[in-house]
N, CA and C atoms of all chains as a GROMACS GRO file, in nm:
protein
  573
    1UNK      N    1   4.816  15.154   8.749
    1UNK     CA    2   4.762  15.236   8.640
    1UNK      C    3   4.620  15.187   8.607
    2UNK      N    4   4.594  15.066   8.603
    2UNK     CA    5   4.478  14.982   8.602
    2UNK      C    6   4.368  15.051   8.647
    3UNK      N    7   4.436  15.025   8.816
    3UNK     CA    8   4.352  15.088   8.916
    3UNK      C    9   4.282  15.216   8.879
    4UNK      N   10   4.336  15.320   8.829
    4UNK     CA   11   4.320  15.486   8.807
    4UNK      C   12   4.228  15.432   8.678
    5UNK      N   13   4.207  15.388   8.598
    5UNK     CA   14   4.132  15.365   8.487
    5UNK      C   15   3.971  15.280   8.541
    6UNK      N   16   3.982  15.198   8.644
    6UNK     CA   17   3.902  15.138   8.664
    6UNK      C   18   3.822  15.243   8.815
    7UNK      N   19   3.872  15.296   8.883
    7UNK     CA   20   3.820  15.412   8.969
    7UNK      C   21   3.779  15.529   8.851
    8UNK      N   22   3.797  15.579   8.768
    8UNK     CA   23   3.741  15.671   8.654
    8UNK      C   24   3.612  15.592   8.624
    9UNK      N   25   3.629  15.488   8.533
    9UNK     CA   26   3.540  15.389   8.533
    9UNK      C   27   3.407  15.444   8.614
   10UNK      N   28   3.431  15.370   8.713
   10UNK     CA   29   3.318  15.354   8.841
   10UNK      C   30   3.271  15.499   8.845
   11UNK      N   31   3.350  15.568   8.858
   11UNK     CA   32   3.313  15.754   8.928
   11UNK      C   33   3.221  15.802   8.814
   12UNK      N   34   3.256  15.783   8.704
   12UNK     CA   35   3.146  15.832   8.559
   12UNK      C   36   3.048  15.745   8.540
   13UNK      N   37   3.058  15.633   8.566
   13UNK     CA   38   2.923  15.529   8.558
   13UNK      C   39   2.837  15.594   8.638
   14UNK      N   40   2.906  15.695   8.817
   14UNK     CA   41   2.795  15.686   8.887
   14UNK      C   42   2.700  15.814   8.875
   15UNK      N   43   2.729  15.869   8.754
   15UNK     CA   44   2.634  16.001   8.760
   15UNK      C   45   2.502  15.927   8.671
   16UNK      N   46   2.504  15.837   8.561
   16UNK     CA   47   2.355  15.786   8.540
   16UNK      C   48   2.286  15.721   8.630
   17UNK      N   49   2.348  15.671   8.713
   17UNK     CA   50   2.276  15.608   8.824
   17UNK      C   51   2.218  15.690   8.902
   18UNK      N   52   2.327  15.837   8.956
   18UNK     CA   53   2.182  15.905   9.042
   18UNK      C   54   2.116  15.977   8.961
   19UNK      N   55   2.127  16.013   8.800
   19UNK     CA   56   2.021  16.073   8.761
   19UNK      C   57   1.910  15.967   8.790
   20UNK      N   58   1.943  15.830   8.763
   20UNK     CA   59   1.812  15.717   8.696
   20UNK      C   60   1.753  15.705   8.857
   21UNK      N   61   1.837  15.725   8.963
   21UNK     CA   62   1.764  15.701   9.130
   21UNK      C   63   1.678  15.769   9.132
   22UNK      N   64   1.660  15.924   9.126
   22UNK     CA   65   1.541  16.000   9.147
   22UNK      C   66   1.407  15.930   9.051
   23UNK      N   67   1.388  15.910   8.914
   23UNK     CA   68   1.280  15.884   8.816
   23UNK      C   69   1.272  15.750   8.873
   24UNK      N   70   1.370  15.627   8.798
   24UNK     CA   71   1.302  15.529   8.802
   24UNK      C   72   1.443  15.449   8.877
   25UNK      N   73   1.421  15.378   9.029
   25UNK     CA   74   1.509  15.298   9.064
   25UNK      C   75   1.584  15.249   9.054
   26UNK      N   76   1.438  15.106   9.014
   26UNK     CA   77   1.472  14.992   8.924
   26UNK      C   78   1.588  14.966   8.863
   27UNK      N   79   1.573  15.071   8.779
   27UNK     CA   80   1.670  15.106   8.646
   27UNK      C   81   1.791  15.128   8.639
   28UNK      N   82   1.794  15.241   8.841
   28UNK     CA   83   1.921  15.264   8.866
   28UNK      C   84   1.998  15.114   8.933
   29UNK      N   85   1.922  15.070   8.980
   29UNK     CA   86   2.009  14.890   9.070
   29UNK      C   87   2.060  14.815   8.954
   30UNK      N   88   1.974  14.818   8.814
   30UNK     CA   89   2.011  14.724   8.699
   30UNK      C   90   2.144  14.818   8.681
   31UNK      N   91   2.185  14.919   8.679
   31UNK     CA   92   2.253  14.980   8.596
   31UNK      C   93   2.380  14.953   8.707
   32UNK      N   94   2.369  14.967   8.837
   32UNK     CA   95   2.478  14.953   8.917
   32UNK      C   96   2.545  14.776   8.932
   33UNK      N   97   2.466  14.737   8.905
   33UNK     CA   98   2.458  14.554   8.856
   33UNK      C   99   2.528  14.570   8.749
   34UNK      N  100   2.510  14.639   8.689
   34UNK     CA  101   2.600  14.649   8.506
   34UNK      C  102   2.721  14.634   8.550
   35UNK      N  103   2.750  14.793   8.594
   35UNK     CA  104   2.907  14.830   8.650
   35UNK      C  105   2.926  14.745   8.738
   36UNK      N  106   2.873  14.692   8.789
   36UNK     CA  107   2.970  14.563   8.900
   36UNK      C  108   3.005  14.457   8.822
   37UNK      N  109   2.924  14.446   8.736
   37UNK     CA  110   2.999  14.284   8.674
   37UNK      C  111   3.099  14.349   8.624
   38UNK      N  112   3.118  14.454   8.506
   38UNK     CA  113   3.169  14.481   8.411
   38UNK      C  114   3.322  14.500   8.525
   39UNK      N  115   3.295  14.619   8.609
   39UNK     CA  116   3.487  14.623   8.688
   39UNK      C  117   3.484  14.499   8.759
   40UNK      N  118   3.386  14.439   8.793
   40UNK     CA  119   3.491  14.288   8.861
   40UNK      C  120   3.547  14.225   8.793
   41UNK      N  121   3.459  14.217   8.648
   41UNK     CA  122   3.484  14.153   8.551
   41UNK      C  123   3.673  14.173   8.505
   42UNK      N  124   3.666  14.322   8.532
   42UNK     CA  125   3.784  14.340   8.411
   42UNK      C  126   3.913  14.356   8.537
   43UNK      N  127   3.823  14.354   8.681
   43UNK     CA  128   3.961  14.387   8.794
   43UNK      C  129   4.042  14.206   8.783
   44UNK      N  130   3.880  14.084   8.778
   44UNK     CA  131   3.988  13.962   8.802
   44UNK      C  132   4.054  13.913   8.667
   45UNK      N  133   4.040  13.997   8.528
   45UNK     CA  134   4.135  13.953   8.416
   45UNK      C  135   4.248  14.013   8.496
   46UNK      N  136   4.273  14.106   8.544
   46UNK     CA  137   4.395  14.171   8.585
   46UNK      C  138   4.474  14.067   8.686
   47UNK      N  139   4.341  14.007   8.769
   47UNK     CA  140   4.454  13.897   8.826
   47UNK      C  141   4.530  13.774   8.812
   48UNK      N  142   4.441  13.756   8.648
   48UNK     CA  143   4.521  13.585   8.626
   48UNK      C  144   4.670  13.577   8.644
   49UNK      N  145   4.749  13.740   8.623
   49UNK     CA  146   4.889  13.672   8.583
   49UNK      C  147   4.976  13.688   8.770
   50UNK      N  148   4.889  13.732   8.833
   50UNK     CA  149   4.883  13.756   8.982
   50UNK      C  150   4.874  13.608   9.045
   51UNK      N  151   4.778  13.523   8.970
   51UNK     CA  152   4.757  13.386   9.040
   51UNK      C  153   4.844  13.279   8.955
   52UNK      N  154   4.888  13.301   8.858
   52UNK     CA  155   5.039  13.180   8.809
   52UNK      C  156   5.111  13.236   8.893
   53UNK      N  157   5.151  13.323   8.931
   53UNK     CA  158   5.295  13.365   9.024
   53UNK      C  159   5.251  13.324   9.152
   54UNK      N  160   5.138  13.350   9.211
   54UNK     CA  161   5.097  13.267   9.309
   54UNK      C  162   5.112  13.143   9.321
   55UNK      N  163   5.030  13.042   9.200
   55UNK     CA  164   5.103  12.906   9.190
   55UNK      C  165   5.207  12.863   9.187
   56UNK      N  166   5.326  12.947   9.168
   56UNK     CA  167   5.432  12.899   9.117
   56UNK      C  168   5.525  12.915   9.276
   57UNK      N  169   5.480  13.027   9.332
   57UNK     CA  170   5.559  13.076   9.482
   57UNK      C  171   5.494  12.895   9.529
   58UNK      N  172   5.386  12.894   9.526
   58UNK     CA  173   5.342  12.790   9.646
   58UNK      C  174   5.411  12.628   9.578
   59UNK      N  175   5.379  12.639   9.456
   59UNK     CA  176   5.502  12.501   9.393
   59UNK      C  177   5.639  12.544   9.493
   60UNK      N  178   5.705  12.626   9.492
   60UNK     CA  179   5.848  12.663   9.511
   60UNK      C  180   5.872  12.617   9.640
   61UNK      N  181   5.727  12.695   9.755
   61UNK     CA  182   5.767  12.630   9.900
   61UNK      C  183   5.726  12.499   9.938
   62UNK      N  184   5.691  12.451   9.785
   62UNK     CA  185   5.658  12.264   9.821
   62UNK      C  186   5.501  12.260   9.923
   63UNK      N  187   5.406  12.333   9.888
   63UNK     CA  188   5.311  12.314   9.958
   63UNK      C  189   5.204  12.216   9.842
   64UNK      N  190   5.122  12.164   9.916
   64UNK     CA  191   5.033  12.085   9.805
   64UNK      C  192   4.923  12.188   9.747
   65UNK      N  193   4.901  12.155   9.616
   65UNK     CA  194   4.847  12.246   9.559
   65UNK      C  195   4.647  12.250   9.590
   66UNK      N  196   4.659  12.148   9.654
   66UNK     CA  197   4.522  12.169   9.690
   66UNK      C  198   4.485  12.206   9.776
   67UNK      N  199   4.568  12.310   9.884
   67UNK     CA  200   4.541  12.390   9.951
   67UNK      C  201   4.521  12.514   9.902
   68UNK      N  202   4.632  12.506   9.811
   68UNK     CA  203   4.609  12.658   9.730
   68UNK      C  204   4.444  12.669   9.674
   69UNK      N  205   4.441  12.551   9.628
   69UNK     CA  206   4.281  12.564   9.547
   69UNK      C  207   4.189  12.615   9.674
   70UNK      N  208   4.205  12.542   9.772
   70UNK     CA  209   4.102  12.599   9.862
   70UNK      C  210   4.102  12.734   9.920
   71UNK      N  211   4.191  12.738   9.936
   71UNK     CA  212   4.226  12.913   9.911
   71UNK      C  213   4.190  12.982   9.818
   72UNK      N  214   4.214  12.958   9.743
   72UNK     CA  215   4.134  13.088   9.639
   72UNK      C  216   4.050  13.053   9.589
   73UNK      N  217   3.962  12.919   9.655
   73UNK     CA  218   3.793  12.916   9.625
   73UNK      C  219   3.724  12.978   9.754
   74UNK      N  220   3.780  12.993   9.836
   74UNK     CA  221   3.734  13.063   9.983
   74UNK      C  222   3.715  13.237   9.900
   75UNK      N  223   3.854  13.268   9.874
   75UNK     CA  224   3.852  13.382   9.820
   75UNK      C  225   3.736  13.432   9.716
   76UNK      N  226   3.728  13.353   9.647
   76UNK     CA  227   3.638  13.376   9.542
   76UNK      C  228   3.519  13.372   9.614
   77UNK      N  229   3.468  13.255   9.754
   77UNK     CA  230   3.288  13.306   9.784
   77UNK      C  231   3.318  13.446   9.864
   78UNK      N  232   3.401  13.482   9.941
   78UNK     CA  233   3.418  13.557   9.987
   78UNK      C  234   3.418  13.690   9.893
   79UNK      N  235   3.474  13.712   9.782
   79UNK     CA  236   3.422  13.818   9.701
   79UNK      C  237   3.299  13.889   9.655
   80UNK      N  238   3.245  13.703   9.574
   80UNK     CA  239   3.096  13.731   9.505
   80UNK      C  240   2.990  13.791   9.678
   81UNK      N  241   3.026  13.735   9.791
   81UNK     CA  242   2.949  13.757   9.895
   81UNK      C  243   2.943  13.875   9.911
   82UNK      N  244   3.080  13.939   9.931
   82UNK     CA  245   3.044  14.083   9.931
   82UNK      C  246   2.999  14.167   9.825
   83UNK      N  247   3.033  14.100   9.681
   83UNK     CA  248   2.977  14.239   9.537
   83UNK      C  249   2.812  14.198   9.601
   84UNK      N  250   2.769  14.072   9.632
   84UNK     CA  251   2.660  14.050   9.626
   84UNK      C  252   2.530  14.151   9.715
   85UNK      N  253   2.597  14.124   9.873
   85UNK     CA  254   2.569  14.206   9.956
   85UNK      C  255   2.557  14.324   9.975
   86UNK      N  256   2.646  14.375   9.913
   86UNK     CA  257   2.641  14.537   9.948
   86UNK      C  258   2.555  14.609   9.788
   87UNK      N  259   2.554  14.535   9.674
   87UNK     CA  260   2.437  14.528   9.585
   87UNK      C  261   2.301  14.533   9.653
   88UNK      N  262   2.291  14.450   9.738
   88UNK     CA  263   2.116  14.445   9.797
   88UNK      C  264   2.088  14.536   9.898
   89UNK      N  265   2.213  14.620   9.968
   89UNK     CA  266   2.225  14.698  10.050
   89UNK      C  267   2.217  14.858   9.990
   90UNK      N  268   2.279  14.842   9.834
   90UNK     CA  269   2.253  14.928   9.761
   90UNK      C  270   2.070  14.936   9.743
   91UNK      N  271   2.011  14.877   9.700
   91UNK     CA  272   1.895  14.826   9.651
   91UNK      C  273   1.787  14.847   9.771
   92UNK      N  274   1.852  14.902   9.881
   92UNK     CA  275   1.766  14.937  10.020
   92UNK      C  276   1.724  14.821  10.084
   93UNK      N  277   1.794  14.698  10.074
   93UNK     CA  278   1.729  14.573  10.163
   93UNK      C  279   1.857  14.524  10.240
   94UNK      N  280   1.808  14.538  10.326
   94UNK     CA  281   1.954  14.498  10.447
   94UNK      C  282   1.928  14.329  10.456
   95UNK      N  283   1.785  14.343  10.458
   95UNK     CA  284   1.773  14.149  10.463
   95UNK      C  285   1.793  14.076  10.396
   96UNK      N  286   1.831  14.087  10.312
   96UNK     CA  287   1.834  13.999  10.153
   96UNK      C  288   2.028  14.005  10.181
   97UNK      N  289   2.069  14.142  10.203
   97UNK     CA  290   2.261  14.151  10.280
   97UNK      C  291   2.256  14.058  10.301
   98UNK      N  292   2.250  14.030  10.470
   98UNK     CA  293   2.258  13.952  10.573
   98UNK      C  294   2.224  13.833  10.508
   99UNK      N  295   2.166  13.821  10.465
   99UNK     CA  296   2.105  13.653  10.422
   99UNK      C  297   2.242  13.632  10.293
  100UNK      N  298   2.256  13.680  10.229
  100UNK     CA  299   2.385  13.688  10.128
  100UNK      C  300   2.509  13.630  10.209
  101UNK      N  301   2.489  13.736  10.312
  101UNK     CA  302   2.667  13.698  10.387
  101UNK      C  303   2.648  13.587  10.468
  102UNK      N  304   2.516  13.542  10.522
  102UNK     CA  305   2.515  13.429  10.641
  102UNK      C  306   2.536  13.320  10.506
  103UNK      N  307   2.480  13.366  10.377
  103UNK     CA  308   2.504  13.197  10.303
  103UNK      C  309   2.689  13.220  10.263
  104UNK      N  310   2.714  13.305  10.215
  104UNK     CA  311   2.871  13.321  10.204
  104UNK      C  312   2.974  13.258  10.323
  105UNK      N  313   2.937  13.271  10.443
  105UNK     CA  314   3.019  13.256  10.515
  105UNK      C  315   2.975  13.086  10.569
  106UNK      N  316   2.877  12.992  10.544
  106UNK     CA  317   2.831  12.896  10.506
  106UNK      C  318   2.916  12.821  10.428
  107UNK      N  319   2.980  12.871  10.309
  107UNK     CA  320   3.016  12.814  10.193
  107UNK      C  321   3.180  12.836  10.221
  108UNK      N  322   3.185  12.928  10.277
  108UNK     CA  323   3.347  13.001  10.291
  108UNK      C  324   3.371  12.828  10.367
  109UNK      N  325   3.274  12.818  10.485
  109UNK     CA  326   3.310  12.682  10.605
  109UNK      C  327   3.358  12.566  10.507
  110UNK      N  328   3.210  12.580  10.431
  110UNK     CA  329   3.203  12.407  10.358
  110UNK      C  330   3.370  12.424  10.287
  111UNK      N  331   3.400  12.523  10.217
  111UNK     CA  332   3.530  12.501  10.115
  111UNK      C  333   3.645  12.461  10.247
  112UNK      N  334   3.626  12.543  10.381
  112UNK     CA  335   3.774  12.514  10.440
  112UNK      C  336   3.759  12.418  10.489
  113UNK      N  337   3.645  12.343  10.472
  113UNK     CA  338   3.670  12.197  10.585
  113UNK      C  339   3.800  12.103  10.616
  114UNK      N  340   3.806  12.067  10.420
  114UNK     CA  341   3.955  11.938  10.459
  114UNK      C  342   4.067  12.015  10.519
  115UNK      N  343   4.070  12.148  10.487
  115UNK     CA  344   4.175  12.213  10.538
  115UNK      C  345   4.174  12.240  10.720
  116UNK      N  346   4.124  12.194  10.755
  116UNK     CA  347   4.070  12.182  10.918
  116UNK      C  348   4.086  12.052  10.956
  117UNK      N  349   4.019  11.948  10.853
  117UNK     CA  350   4.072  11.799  10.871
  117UNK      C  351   4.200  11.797  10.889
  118UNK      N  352   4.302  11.856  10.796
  118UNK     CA  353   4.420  11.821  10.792
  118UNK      C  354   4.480  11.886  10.938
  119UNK      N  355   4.444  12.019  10.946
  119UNK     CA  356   4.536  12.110  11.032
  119UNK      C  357   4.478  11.973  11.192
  120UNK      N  358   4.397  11.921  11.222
  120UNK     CA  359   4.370  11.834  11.306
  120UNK      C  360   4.456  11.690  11.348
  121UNK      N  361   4.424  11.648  11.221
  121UNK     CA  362   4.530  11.532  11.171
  121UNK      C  363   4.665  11.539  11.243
  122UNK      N  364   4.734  11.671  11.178
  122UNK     CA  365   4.866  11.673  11.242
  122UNK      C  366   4.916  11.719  11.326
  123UNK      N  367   4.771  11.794  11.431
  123UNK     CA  368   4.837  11.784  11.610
  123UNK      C  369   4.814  11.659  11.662
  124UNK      N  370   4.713  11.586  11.616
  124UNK     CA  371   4.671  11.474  11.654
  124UNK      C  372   4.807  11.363  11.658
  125UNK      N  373   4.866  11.386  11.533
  125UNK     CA  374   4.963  11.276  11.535
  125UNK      C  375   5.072  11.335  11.661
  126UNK      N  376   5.069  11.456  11.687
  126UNK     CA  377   5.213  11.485  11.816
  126UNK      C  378   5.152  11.450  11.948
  127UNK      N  379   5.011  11.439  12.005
  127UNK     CA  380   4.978  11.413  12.102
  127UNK      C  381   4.891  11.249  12.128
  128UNK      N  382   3.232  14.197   7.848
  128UNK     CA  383   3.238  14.268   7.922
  128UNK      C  384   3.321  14.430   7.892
  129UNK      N  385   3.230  14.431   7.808
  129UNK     CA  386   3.283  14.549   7.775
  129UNK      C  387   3.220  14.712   7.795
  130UNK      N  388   3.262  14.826   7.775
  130UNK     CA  389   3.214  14.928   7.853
  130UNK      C  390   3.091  14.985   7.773
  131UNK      N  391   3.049  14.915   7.636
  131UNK     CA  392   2.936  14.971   7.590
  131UNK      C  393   2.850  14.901   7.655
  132UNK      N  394   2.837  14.782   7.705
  132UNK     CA  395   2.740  14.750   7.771
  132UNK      C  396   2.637  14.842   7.905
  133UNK      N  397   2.770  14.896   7.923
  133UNK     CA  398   2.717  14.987   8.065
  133UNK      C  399   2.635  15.126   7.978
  134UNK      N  400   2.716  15.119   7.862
  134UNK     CA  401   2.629  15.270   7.804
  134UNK      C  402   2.521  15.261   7.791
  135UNK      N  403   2.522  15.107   7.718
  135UNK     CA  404   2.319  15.104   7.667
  135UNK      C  405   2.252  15.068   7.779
  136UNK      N  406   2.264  15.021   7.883
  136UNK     CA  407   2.159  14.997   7.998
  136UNK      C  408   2.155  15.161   8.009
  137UNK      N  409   2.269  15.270   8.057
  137UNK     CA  410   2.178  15.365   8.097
  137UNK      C  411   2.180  15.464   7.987
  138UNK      N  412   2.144  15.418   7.866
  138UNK     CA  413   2.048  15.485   7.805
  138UNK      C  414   1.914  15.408   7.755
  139UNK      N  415   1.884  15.289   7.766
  139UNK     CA  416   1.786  15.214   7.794
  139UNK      C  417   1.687  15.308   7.938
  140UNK      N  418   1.770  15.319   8.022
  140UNK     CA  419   1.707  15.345   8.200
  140UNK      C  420   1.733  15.535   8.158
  141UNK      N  421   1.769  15.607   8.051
  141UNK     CA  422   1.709  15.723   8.084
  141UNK      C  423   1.573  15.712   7.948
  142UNK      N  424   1.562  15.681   7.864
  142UNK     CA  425   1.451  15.661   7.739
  142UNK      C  426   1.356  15.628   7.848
  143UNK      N  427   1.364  15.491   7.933
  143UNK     CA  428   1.222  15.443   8.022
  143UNK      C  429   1.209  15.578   8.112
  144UNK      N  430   1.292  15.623   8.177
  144UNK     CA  431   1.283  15.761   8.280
  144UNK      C  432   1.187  15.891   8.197
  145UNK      N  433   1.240  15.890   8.082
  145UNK     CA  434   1.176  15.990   8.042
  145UNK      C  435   1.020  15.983   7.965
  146UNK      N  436   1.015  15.819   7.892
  146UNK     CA  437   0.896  15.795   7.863
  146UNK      C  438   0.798  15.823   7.982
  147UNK      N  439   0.850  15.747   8.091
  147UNK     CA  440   0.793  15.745   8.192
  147UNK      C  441   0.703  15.870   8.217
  148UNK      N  442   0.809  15.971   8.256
  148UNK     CA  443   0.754  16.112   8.306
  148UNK      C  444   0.641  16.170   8.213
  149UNK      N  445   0.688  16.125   8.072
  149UNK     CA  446   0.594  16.158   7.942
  149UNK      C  447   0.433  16.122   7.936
  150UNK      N  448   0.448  15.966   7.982
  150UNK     CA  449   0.283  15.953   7.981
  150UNK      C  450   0.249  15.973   8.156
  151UNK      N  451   0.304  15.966   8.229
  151UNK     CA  452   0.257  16.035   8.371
  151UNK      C  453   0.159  16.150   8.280
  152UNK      N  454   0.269  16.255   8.252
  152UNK     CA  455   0.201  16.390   8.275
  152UNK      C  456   0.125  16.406   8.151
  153UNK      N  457   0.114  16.301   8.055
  153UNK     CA  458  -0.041  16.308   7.948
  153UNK      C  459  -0.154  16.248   8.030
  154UNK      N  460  -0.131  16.201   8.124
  154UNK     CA  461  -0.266  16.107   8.217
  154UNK      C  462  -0.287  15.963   8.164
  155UNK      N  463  -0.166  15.891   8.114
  155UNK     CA  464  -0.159  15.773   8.078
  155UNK      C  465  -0.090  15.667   8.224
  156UNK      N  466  -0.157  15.636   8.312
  156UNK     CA  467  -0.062  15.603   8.403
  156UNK      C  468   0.003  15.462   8.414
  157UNK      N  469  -0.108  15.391   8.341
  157UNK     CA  470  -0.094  15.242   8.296
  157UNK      C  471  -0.011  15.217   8.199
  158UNK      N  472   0.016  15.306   8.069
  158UNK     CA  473   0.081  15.297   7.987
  158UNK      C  474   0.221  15.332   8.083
  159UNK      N  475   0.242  15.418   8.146
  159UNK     CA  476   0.365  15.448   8.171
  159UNK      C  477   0.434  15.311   8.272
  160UNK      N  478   0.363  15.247   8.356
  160UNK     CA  479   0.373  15.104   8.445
  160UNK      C  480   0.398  15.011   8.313
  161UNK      N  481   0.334  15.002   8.170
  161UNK     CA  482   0.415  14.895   8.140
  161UNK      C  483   0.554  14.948   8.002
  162UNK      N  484   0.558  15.070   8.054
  162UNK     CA  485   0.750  15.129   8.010
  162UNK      C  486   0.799  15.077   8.044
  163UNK      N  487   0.771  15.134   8.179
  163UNK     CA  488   0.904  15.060   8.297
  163UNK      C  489   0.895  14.927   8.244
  164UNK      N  490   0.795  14.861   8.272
  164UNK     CA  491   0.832  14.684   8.292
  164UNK      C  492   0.869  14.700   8.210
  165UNK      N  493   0.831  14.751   8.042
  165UNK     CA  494   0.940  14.662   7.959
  165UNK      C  495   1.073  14.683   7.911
  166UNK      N  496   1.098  14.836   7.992
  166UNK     CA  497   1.231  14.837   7.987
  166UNK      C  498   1.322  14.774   8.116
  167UNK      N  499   1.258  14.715   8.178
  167UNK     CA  500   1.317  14.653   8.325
  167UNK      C  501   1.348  14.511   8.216
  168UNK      N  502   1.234  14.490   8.166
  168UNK     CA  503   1.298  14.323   8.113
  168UNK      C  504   1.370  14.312   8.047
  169UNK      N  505   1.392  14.425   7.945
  169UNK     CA  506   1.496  14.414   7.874
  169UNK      C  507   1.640  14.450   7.918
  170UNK      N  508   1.623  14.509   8.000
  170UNK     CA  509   1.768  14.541   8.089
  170UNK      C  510   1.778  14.429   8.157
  171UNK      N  511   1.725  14.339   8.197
  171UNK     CA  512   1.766  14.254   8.261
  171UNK      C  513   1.788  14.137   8.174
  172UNK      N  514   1.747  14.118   8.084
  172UNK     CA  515   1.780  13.950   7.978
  172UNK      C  516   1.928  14.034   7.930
  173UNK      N  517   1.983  14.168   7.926
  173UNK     CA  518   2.135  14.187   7.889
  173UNK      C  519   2.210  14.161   7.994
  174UNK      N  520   2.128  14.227   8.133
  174UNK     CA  521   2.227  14.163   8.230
  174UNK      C  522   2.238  14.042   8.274
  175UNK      N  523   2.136  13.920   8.258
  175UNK     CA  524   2.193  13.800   8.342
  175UNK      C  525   2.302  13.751   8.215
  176UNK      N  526   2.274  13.770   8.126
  176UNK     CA  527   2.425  13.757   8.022
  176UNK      C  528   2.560  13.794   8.066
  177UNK      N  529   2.543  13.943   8.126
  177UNK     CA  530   2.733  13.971   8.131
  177UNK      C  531   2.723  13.869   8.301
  178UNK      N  532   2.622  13.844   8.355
  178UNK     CA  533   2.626  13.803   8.542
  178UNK      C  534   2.658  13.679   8.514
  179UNK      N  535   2.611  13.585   8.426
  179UNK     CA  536   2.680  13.429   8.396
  179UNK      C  537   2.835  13.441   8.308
  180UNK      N  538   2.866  13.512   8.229
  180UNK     CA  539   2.963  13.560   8.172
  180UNK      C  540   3.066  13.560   8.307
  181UNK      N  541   3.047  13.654   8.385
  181UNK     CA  542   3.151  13.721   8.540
  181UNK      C  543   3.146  13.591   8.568
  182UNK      N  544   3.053  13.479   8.636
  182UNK     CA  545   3.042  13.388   8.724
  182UNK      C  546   3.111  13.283   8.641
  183UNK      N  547   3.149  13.274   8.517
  183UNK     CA  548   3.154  13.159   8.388
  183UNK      C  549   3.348  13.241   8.410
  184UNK      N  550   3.413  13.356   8.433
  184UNK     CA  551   3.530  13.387   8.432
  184UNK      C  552   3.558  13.361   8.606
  185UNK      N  553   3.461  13.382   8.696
  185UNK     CA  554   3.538  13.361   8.832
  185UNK      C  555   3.561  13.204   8.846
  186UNK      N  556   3.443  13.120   8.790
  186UNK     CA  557   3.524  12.985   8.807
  186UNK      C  558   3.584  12.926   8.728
  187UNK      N  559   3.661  13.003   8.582
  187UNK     CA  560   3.816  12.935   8.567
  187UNK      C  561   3.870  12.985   8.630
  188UNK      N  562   3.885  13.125   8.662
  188UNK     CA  563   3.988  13.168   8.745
  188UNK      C  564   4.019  13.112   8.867
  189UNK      N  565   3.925  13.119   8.929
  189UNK     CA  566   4.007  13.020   9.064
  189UNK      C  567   3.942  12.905   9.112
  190UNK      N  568   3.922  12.816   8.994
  190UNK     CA  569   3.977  12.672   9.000
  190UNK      C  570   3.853  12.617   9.060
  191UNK      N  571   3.666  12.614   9.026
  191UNK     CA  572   3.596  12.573   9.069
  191UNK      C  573   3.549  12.433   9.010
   0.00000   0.00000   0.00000
């Protein structure tokens, strides 16, 4: 139901934007910057009670919880990378994209590292 | 983060649109270059507010 409120949302935000595209740009990228914070904003309140049940499944199968963290800090650059990207793609610059996603997927690495240490670790110990 | 925010940027960005067109077509063209800017700045000191706000809720949310 969320969903249908937050797609309304977006669909009526986007008629000031193409009036403001023809006159003044600018005005229209600030304004599509608005609506992106504002529904990401209000899509990840929708997920806090999505991520205790998450915590709680991964308590249940006895996994350590600091995998979970790295998981949904991957998730999280992986999000802002894309609102980010396809913002500057909106904005008519493909280069400023690309440079967004090459640093996103940069950061996505740095967060999964120990999780690569580990997955190493324990073929290492069978061979 | 709330939905009036989105109202007043675009009625902030149609007032500059239309000032705009206003001194264009009196032959003010300089006046109309600093509309825009100063409605660009002011749209933007509201938005890096709700953009640290989003970034200030994505890292409690997942655990930065």
């Amino acid at each position: 139901m969320e969903l249908l409120k937050l797609a309304a949302l977006c669909a009526v935000c986007l008629l000031p934007v193409v009036l403001l595209r023809k006159q003044t740009p600018e005005q229209a990228l600030l304004l599509t910057a608005a609506i992106l914070a504002v529904a990401a904003a209000r899509c990840l309140s929708l997920a806090l009670p999505l991520l205790e049940e998450i915590r709680a499944l991964f308590q249940l199968a006895g996994i350590e919880p600091a995998y979970l963290s790295i998981l949904l800090r991957t998730l999280a650059a992986a999000l802002v990378t894309r609102l980010c990207a396809d913002l500057c793609k909106d904005g008519g610059s493909q280069a400023l994209a690309s440079a967004v996603e090459t640093a996103g997927a940069v950061a996505a690495l740095a967060i999964a590292m120990p999780l690569l240490k580990a997955v190493i670790e324990l073929l290492l110990m069978y061979f | 983060m709330n939905i009036d925010l989105i109202f007043r940027i675009a009625a902030i960005g149609i007032v500059v649109a239309v000032l705009n067109q206003l001194l264009v077509r009196s032959g003010r063209e300089e006046q109309a270059l600093m509309t825009t800017l100063a409605g660009l700045v002011v749209v933007m000191m509201m938005l890096v507010r709700e953009i640290s706000d989003l970034f200030q809720l994505i890292k409690t949310l997942f655990g930065f």
